[in-house]
N, CA, C and O atoms as a Tripos MOL2 file, in Angstrom:
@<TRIPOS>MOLECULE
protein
  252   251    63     0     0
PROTEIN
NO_CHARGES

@<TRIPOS>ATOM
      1 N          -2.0110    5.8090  -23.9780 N.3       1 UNK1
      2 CA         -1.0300    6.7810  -24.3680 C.3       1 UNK1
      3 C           0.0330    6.1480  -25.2610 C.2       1 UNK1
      4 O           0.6060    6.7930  -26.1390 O.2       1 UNK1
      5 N           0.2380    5.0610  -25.0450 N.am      2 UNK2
      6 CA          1.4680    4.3190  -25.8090 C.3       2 UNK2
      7 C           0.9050    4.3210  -27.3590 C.2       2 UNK2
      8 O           1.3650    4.9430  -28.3170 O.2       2 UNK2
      9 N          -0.2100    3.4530  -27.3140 N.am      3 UNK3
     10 CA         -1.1960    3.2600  -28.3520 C.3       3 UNK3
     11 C          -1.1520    4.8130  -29.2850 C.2       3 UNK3
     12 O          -0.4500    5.0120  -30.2760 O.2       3 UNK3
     13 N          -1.9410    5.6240  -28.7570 N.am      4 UNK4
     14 CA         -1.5090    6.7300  -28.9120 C.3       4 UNK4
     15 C          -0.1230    7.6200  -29.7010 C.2       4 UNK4
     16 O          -0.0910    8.4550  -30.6050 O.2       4 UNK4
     17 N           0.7930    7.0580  -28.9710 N.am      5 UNK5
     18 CA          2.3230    7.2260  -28.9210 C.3       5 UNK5
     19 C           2.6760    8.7310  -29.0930 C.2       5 UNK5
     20 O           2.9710    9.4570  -30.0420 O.2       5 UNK5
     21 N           2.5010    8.8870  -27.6310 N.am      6 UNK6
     22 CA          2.5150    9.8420  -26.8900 C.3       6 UNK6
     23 C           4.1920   10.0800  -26.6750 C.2       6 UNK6
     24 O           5.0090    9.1770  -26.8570 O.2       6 UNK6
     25 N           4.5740   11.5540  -26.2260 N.am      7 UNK7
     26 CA          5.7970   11.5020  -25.9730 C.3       7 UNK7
     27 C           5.8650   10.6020  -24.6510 C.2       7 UNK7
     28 O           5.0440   10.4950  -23.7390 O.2       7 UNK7
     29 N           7.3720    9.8580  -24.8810 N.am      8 UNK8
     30 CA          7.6510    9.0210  -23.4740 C.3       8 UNK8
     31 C           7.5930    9.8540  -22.3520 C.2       8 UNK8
     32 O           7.0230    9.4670  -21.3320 O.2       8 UNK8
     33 N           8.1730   11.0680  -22.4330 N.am      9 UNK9
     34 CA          8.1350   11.5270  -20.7660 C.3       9 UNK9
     35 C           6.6120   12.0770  -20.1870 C.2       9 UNK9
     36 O           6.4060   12.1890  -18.9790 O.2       9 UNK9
     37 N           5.7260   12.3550  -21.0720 N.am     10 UNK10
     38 CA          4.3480   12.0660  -20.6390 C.3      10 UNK10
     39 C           4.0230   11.0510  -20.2660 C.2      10 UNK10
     40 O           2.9640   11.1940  -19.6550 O.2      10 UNK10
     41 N           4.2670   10.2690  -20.2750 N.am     11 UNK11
     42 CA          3.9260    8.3200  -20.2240 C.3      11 UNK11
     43 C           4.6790    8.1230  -19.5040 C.2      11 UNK11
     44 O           4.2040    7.1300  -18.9530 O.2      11 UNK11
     45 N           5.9690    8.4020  -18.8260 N.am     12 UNK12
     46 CA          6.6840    8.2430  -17.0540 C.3      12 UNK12
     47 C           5.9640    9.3330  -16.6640 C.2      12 UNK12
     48 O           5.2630    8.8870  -15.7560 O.2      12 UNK12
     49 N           5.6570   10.7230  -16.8220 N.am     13 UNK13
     50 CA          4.7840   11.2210  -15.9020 C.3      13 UNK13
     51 C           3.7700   10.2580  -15.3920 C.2      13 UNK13
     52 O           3.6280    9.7730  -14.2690 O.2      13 UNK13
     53 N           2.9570   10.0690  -16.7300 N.am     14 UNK14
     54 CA          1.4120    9.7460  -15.8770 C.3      14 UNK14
     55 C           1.9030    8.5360  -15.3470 C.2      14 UNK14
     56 O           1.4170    8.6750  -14.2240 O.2      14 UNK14
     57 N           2.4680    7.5020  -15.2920 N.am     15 UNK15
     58 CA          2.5910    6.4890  -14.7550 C.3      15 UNK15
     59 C           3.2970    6.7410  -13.4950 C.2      15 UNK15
     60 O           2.9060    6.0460  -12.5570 O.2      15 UNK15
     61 N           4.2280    7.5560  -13.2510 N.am     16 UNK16
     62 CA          4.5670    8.0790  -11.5730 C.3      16 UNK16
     63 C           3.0170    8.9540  -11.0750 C.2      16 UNK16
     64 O           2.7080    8.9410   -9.8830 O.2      16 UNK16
     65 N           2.4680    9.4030  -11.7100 N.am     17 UNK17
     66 CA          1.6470   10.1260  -10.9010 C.3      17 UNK17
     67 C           0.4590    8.8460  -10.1820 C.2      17 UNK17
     68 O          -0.2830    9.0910   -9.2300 O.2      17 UNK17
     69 N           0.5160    7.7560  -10.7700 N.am     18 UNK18
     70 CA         -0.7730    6.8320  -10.7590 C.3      18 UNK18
     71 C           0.4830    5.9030   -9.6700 C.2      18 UNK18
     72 O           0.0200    5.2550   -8.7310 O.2      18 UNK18
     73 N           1.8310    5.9160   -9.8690 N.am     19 UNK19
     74 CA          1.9180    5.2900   -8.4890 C.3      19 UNK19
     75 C           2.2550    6.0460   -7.4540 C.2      19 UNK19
     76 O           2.6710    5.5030   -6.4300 O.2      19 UNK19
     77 N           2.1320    7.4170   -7.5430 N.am     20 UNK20
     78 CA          2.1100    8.0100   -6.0140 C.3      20 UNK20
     79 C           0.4510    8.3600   -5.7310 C.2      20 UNK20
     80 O           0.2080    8.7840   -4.6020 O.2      20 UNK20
     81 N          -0.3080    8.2630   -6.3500 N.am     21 UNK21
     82 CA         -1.7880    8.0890   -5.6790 C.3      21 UNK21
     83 C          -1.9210    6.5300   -5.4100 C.2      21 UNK21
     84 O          -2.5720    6.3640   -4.3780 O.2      21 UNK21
     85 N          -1.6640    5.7490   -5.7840 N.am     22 UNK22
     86 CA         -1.5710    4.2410   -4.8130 C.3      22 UNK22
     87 C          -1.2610    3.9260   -4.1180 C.2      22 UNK22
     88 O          -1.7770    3.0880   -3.3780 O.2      22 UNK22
     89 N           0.2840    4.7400   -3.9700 N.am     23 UNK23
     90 CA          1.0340    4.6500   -2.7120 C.3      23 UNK23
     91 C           0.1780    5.2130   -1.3830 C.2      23 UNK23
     92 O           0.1090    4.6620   -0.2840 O.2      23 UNK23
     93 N          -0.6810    6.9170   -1.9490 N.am     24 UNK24
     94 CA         -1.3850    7.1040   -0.7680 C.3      24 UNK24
     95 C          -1.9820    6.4750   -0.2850 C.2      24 UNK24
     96 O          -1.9190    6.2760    0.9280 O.2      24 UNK24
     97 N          -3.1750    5.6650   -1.4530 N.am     25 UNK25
     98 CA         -3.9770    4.9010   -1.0040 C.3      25 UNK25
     99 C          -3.9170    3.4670    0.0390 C.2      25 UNK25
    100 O          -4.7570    2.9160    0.7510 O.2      25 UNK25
    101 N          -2.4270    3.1870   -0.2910 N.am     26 UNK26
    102 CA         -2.1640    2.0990    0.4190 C.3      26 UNK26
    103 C          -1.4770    2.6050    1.8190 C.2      26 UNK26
    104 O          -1.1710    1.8180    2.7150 O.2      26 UNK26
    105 N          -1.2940    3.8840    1.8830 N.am     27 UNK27
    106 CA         -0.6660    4.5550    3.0960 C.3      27 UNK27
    107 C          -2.0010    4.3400    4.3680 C.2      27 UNK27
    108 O          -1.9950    3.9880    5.5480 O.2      27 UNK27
    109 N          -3.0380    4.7500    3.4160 N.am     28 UNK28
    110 CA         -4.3190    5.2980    3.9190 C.3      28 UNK28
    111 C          -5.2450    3.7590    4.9830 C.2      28 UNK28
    112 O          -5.7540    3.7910    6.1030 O.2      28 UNK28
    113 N          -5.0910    2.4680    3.8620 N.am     29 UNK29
    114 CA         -5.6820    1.2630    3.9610 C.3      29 UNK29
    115 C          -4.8010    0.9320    5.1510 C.2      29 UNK29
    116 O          -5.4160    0.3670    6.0550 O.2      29 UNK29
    117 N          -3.8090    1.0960    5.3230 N.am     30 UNK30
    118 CA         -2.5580    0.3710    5.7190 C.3      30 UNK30
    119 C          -3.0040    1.3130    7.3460 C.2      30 UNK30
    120 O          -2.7360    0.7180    8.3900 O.2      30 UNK30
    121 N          -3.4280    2.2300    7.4120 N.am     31 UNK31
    122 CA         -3.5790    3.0570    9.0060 C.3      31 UNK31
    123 C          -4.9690    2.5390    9.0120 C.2      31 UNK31
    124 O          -5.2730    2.4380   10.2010 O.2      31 UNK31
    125 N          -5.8110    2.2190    8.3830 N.am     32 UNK32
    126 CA         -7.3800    1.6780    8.4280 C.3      32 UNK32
    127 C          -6.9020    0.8620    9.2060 C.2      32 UNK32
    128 O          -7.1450    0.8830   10.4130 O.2      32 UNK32
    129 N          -5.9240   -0.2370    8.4720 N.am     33 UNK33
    130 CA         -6.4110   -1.6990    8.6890 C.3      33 UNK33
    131 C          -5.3050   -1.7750   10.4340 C.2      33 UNK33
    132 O          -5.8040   -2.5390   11.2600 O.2      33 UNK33
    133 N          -4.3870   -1.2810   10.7530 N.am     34 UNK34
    134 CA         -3.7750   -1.3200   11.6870 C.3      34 UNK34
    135 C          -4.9570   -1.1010   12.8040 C.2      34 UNK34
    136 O          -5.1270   -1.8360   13.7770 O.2      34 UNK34
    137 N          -5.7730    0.1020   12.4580 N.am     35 UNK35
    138 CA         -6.6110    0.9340   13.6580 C.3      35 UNK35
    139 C          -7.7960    0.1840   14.0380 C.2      35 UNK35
    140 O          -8.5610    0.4370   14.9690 O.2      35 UNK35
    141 N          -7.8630   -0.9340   13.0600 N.am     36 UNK36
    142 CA         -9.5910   -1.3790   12.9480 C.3      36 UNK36
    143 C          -9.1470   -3.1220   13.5130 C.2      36 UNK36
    144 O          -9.5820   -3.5660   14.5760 O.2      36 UNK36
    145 N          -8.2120   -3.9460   12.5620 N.am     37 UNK37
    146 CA         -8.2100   -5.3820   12.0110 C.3      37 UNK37
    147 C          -6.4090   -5.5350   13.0120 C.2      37 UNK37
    148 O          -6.1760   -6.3940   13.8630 O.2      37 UNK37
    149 N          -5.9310   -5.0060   12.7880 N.am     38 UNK38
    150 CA         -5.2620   -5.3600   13.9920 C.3      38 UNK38
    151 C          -5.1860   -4.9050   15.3750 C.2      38 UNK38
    152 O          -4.2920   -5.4900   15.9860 O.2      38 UNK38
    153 N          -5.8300   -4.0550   16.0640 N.am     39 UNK39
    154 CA         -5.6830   -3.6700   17.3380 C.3      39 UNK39
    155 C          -6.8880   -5.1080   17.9310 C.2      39 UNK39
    156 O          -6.7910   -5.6180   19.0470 O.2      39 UNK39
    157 N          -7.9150   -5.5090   16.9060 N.am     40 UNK40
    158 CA         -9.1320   -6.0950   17.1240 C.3      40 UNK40
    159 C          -8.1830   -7.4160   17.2010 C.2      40 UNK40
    160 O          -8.6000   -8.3020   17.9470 O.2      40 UNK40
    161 N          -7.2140   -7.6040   16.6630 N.am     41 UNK41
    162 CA         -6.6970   -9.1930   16.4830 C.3      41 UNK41
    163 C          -5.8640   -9.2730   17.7220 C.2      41 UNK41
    164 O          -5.8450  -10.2890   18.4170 O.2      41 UNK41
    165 N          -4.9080   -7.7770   18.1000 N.am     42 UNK42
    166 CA         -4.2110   -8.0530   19.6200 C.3      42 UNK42
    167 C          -5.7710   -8.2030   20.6770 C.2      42 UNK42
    168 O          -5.8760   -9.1020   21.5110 O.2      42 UNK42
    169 N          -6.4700   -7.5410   20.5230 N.am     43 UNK43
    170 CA         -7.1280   -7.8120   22.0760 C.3      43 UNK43
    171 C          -7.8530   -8.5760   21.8360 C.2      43 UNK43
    172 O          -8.8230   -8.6150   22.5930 O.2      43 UNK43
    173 N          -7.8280   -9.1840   21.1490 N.am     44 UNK44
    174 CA         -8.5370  -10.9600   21.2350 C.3      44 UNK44
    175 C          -7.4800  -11.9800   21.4650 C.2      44 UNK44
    176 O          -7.9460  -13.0550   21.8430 O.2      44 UNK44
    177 N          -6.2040  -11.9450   21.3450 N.am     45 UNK45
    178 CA         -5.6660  -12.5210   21.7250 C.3      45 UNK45
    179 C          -4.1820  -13.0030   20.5980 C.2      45 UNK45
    180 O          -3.2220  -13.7080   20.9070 O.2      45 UNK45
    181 N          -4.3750  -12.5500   19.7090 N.am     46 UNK46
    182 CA         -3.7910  -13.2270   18.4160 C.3      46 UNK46
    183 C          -2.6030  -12.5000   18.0900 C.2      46 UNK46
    184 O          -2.4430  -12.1410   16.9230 O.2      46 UNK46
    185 N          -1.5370  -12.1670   19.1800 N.am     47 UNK47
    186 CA         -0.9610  -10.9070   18.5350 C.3      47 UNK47
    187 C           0.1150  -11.3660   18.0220 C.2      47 UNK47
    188 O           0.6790  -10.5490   17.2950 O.2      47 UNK47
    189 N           0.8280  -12.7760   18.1620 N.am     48 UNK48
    190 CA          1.8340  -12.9740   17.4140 C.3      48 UNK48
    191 C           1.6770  -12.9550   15.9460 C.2      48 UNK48
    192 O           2.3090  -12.0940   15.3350 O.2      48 UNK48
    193 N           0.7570  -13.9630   15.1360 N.am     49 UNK49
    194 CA          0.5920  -13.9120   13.8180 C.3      49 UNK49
    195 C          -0.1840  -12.5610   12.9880 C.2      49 UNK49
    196 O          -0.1550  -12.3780   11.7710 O.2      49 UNK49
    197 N          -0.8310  -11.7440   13.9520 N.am     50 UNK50
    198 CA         -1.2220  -10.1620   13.9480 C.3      50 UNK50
    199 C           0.0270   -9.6730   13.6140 C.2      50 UNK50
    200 O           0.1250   -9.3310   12.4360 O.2      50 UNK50
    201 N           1.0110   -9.5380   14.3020 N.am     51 UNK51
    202 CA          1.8450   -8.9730   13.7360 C.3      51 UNK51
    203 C           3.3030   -9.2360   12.8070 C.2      51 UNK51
    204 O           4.1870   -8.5570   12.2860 O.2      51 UNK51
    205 N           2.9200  -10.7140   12.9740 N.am     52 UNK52
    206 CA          3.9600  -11.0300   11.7320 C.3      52 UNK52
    207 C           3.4220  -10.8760   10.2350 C.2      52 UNK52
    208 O           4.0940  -10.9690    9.2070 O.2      52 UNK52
    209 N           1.9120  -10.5930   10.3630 N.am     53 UNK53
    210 CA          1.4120  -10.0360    8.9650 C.3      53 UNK53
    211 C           1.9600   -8.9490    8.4920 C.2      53 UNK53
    212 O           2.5800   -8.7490    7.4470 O.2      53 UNK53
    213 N           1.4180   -7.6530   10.1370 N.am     54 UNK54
    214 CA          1.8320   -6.6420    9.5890 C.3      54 UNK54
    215 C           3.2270   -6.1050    9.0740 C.2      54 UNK54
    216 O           3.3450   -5.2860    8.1620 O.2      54 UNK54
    217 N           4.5490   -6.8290    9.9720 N.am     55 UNK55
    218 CA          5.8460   -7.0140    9.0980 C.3      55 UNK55
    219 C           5.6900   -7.4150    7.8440 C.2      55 UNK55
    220 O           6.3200   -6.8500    6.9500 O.2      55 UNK55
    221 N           4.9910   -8.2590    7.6260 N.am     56 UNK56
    222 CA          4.9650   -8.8660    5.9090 C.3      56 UNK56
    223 C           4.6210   -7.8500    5.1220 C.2      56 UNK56
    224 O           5.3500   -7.4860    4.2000 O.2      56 UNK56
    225 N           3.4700   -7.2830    5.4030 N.am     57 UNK57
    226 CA          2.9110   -6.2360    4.8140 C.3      57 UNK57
    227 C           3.5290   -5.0130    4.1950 C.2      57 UNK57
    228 O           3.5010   -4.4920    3.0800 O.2      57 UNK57
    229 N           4.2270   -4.6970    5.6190 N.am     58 UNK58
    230 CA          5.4620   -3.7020    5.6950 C.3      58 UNK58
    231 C           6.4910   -3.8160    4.5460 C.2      58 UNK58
    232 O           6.8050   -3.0430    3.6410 O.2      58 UNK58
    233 N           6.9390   -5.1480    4.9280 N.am     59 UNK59
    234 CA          8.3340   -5.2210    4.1840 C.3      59 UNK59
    235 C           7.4520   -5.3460    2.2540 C.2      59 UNK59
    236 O           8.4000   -5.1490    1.4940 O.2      59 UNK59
    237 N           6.6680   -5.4830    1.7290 N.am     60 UNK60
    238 CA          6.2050   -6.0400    0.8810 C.3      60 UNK60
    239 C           5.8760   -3.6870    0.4040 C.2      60 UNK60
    240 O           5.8400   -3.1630   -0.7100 O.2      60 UNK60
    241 N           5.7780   -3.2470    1.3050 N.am     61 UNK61
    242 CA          5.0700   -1.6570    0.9440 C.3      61 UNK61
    243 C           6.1980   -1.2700    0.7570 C.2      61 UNK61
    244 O           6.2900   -0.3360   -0.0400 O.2      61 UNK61
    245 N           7.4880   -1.7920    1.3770 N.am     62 UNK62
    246 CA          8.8770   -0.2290    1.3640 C.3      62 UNK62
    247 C           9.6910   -1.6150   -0.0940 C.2      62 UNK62
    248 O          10.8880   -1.3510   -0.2020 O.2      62 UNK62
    249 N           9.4490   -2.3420   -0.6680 N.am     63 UNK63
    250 CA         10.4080   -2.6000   -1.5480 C.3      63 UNK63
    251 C          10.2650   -1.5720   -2.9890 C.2      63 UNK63
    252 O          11.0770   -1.6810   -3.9080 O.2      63 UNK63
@<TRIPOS>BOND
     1     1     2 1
     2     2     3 1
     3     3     4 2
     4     3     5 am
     5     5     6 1
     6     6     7 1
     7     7     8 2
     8     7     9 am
     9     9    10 1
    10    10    11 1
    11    11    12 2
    12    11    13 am
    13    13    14 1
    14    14    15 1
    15    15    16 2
    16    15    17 am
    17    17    18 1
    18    18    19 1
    19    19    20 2
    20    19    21 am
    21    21    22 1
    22    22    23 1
    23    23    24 2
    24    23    25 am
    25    25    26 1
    26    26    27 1
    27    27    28 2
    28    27    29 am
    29    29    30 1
    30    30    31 1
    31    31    32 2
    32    31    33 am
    33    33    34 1
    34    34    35 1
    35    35    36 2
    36    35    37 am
    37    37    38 1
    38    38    39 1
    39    39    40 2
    40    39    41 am
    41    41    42 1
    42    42    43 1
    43    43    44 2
    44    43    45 am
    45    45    46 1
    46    46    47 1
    47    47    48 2
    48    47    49 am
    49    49    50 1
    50    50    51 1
    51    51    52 2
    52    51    53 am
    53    53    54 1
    54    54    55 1
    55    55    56 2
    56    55    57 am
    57    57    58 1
    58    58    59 1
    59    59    60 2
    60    59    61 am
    61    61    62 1
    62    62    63 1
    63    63    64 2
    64    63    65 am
    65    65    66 1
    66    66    67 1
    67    67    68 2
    68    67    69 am
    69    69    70 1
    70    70    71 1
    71    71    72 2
    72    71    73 am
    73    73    74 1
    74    74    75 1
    75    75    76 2
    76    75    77 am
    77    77    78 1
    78    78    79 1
    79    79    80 2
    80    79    81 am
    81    81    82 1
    82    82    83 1
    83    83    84 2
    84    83    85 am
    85    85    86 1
    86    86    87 1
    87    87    88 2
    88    87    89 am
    89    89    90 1
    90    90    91 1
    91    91    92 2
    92    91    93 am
    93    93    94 1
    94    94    95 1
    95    95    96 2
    96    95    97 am
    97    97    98 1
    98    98    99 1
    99    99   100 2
   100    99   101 am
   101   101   102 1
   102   102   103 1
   103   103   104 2
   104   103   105 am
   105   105   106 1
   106   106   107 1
   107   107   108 2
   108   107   109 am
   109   109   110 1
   110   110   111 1
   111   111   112 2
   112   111   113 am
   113   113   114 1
   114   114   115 1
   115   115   116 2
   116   115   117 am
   117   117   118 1
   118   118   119 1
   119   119   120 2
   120   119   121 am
   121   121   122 1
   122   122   123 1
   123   123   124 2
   124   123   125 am
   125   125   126 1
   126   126   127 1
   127   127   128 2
   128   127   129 am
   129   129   130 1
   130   130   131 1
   131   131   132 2
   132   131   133 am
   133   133   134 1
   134   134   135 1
   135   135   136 2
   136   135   137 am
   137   137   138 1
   138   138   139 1
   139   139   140 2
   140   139   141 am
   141   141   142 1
   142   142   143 1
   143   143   144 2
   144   143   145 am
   145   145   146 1
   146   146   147 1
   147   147   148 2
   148   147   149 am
   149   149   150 1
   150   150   151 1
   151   151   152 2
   152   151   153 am
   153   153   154 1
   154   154   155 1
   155   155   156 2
   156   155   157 am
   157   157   158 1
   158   158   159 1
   159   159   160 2
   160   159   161 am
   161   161   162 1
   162   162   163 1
   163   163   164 2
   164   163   165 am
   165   165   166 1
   166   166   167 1
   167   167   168 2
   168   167   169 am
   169   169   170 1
   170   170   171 1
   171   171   172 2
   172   171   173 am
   173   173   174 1
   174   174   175 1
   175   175   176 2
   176   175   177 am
   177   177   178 1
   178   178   179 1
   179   179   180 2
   180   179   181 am
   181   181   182 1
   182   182   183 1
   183   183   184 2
   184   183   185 am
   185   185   186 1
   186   186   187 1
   187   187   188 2
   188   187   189 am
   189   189   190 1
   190   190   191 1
   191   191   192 2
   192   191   193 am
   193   193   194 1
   194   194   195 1
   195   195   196 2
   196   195   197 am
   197   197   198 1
   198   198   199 1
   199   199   200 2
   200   199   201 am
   201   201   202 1
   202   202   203 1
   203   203   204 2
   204   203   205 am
   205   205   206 1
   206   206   207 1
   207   207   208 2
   208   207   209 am
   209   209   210 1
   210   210   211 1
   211   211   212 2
   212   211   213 am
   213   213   214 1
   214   214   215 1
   215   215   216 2
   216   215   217 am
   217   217   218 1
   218   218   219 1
   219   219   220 2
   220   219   221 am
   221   221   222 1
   222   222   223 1
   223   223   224 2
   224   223   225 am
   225   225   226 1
   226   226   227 1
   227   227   228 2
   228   227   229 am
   229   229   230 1
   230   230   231 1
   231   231   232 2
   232   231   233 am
   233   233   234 1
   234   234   235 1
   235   235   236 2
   236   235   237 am
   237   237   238 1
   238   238   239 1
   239   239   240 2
   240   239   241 am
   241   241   242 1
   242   242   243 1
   243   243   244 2
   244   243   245 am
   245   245   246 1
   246   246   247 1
   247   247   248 2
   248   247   249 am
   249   249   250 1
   250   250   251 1
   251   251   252 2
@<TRIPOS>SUBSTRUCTURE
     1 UNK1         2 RESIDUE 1 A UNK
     2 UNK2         6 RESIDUE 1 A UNK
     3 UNK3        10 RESIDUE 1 A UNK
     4 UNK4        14 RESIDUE 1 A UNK
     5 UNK5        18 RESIDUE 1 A UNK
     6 UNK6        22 RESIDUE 1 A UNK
     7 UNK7        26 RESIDUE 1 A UNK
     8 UNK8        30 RESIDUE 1 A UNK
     9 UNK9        34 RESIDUE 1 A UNK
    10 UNK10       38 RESIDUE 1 A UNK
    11 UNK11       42 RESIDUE 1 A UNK
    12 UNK12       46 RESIDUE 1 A UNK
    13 UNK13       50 RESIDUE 1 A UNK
    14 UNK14       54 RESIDUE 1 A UNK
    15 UNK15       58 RESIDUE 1 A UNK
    16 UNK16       62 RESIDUE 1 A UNK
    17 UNK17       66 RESIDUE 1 A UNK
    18 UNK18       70 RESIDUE 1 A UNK
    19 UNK19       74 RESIDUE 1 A UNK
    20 UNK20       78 RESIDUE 1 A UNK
    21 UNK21       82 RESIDUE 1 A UNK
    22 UNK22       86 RESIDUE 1 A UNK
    23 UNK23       90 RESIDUE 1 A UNK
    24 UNK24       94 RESIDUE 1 A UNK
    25 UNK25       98 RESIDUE 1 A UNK
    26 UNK26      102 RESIDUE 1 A UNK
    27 UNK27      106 RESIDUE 1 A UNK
    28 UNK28      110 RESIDUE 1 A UNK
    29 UNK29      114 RESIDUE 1 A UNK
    30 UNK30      118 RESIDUE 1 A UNK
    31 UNK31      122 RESIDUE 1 A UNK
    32 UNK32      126 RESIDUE 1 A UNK
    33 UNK33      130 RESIDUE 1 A UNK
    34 UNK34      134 RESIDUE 1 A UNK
    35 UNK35      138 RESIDUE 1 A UNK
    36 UNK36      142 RESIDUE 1 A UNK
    37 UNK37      146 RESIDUE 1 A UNK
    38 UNK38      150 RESIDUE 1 A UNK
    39 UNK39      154 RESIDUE 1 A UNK
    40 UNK40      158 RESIDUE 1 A UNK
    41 UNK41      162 RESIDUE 1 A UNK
    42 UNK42      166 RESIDUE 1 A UNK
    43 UNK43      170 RESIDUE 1 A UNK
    44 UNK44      174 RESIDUE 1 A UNK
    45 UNK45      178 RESIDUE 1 A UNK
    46 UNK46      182 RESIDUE 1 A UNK
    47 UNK47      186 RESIDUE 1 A UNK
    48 UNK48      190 RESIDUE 1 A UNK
    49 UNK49      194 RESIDUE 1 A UNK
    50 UNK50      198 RESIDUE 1 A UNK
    51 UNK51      202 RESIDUE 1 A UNK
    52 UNK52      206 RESIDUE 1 A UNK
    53 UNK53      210 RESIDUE 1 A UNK
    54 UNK54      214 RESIDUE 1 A UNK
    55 UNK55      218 RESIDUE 1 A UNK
    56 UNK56      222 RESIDUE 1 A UNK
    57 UNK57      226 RESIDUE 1 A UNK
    58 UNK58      230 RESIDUE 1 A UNK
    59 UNK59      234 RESIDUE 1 A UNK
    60 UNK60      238 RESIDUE 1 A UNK
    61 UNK61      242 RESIDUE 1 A UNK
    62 UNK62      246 RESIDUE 1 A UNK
    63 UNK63      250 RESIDUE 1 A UNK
């Protein structure tokens, strides 16, 4: 679109629209991976560094 040279506020559209479908997607991965890769890491035993990921993770999704 730039290339193009498209009006700018088409080009912040599409570029907000492509990061609120990532955002879902990472909403989506992010309840996968809790439901699957960490409940599997607490009941094996691992839950401290289990969940200092998922803080990392966290804090790394809301900046």
């Amino acid at each position: 679109m730039v290339e193009d040279e498209r009006y700018c506020v088409d080009i912040i559209t599409q570029v907000a629209a492509v990061q609120a479908a990532l955002n879902s997607f990472n909403k989506v991965l992010l309840e996968h991976h809790i439901k699957s890769c960490v409940v599997d890491d607490i009941k094996s035993g691992d839950s401290d560094a289990t969940v200092e990921e998922l803080c990392r993770i966290l804090q790394k999704m809301m900046k």
